[in-house]
KEKE-3310 file (N, C-alpha, C; in steps of 0.2 Angstrom, whole numbers, plus 5000, padded with zeros to 4 digits):
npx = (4927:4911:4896:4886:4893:4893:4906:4921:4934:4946:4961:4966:4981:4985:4996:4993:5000:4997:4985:4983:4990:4978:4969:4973:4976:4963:4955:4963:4959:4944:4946:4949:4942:4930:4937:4938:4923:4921:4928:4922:4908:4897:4887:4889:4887:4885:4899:4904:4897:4904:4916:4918:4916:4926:4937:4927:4931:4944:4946:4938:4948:4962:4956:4955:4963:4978:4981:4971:4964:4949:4946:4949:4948:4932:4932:4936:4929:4915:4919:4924:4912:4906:4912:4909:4896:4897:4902:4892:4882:4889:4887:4876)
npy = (4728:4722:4723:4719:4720:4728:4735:4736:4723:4720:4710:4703:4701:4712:4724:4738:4750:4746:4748:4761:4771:4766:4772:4785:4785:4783:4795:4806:4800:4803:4818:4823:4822:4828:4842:4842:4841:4852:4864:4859:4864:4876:4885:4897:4895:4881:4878:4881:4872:4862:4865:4866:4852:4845:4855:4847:4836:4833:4839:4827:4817:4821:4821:4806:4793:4786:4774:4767:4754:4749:4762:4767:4758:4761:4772:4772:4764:4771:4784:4775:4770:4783:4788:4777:4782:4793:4790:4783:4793:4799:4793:4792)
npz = (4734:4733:4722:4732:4742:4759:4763:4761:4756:4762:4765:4784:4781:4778:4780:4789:4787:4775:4770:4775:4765:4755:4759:4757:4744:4741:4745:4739:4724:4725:4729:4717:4707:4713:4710:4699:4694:4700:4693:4679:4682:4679:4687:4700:4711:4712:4708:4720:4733:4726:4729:4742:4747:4741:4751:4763:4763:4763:4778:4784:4778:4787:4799:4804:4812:4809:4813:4816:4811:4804:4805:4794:4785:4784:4778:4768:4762:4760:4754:4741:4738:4733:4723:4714:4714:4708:4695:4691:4690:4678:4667:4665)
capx = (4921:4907:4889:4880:4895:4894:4914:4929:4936:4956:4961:4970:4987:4987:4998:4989:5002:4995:4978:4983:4989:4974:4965:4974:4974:4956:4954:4966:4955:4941:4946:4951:4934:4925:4940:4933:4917:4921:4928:4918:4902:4894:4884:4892:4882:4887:4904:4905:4896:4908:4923:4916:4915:4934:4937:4927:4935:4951:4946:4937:4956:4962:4953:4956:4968:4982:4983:4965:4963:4945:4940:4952:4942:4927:4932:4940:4923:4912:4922:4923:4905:4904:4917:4903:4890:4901:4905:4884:4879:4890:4886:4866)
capy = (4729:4721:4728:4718:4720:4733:4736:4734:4718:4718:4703:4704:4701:4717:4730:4745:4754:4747:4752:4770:4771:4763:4778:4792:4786:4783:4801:4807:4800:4808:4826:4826:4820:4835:4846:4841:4843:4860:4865:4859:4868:4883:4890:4898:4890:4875:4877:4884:4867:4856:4865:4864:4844:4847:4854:4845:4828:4833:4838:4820:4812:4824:4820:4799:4789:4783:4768:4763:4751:4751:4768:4769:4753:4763:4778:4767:4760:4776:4786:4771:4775:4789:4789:4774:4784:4800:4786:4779:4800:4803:4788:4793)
capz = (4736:4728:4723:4736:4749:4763:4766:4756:4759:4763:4771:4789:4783:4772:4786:4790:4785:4768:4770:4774:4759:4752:4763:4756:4735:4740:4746:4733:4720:4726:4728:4711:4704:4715:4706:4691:4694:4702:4685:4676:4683:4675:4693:4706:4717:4712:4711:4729:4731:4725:4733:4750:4747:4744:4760:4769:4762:4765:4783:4785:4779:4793:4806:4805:4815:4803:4816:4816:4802:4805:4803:4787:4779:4785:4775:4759:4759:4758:4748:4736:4735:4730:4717:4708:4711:4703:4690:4689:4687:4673:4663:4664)
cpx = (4916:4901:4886:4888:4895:4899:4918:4934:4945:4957:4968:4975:4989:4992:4994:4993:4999:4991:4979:4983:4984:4969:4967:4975:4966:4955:4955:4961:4949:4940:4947:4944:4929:4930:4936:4927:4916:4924:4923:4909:4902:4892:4889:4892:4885:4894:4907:4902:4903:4916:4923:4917:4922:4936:4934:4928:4942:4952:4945:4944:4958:4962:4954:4962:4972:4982:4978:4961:4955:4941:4944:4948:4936:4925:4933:4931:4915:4914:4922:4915:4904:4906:4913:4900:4891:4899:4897:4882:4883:4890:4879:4864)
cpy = (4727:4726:4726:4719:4727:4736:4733:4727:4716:4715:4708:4705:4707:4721:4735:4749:4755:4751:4758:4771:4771:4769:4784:4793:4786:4792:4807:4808:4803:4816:4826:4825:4827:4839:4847:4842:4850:4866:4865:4862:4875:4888:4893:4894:4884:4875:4877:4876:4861:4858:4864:4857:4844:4846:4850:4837:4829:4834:4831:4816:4813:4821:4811:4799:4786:4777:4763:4761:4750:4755:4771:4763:4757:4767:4776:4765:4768:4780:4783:4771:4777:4791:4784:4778:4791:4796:4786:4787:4801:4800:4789:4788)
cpz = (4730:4727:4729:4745:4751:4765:4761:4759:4759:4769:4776:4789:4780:4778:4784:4787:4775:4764:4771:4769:4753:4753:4757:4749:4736:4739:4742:4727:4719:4725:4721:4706:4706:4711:4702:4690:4696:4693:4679:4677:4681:4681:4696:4712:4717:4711:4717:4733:4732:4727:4741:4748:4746:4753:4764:4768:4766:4775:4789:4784:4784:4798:4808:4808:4810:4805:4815:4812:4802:4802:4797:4782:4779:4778:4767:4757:4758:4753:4741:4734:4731:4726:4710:4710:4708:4697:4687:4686:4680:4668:4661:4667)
residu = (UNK:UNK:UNK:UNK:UNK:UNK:UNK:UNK:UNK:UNK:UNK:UNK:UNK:UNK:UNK:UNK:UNK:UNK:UNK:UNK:UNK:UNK:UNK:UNK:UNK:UNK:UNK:UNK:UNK:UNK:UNK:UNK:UNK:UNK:UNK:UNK:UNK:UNK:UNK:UNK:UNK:UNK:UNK:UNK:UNK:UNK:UNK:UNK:UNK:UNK:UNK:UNK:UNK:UNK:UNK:UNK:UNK:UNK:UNK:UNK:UNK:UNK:UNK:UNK:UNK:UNK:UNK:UNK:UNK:UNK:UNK:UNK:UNK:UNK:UNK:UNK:UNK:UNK:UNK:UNK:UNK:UNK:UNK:UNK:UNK:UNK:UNK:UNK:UNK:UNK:UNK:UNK)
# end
């Protein structure tokens, strides 16, 4: 995924089984990032926050088709987001 591209670009011949994979370190690396951030908070509030973002990743992994290479680029590709813009907030 580039800056200016909208989707994570994994060519055709990758198998889906790969991409799964590629789904659930995406995921992976995610939830551990909000860990961290749940740890690392001082509020309450904000921890409670950052743990619900937990669950409801983990629910979002959940709920995907493992077959439908699709809606796991979909997810590889938002997730990857979020983890640069985790990355862009901690930098300043």
């Amino acid at each position: 995924m580039t800056e200016h591209s909208p989707t994570v670009a994994i060519p055709e011949d990758v198998p889906t089984s790969v991409v799964y994979d590629m789904f659930a370190e995406t995921a992976t690396h995610l939830s551990a990032r909000y860990v961290g951030l749940y740890d690392d908070a001082t509020a309450e509030r904000e921890r409670q926050d950052w743990w619900t973002k937990v669950l409801d990743l983990r629910d979002e992994r959940d709920a995907v088709d493992p077959y439908d290479r699709a809606a796991l680029i979909a997810k590889i590709t938002v997730w990857t987001a979020e983890i640069r813009a985790l990355d862009k907030e901690r930098r300043g």
